[in-house]
N, C-alpha and C positions, 0 to 999 in steps of 0.2 A: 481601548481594551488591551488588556495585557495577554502574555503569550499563557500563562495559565486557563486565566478568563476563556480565553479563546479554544485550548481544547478541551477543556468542558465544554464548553457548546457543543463542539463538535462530535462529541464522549455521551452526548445527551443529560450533564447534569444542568444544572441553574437552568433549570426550561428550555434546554438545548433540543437539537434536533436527535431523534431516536429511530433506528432500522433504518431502513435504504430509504434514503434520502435525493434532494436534487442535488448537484454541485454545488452551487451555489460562488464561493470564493474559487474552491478548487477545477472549479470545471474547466476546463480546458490547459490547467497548470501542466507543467514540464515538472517531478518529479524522479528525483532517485531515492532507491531505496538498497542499501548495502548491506545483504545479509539476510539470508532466510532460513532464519533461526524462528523462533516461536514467534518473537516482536514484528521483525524484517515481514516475518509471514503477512501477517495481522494486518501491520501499514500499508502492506501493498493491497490486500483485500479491500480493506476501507478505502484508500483512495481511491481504487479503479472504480470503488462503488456510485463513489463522487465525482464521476465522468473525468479524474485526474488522466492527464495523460503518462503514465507510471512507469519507468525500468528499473530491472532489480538487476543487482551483478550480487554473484556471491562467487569466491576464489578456491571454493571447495565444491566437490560431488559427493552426495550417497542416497541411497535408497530413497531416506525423507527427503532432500531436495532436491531432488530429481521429481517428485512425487509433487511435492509445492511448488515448482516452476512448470510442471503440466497442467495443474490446475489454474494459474495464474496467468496461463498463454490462453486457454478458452476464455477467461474474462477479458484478452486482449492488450495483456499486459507484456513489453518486449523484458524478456529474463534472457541473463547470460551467465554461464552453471562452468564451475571445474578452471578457473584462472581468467586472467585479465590483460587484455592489451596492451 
């Protein structure tokens, strides 16, 4: 399966899986995700969904991501907001 193939599946098209789901591949993976812009947002939602284990950094603060890295810590996601080590 190619890497297209593969997030379709995971996108729910070609008979893929659709709503929350089990992990499945992703369950227990060590992901980053750089950026929580609308995309950045979206990925880290879906993976934490798929029992990923998920951190977000993004090098910037405001309002909105401030906002999307509080909702992403109650799903248990570790987010790091406003610069980088």
């Amino acid at each position: 399966m190619n890497e297209r193939e593969r997030v379709g599946r995971v996108g729910g098209e070609k008979g893929g899986r659709t709503g929350r789901a089990s992990g499945g591949e992703w369950s227990g993976r060590r992901v980053l995700v750089v950026g929580l812009g609308a995309s950045g947002f979206a990925a880290a939602r879906a993976l934490a969904s798929l029992d990923a284990k998920v951190k977000v950094t993004d090098g910037a603060t405001s309002e909105v991501i401030e906002e999307r890295a509080r909702r992403l810590r109650l799903q248990g996601v570790e987010v790091t907001t406003a610069g980088h080590d």
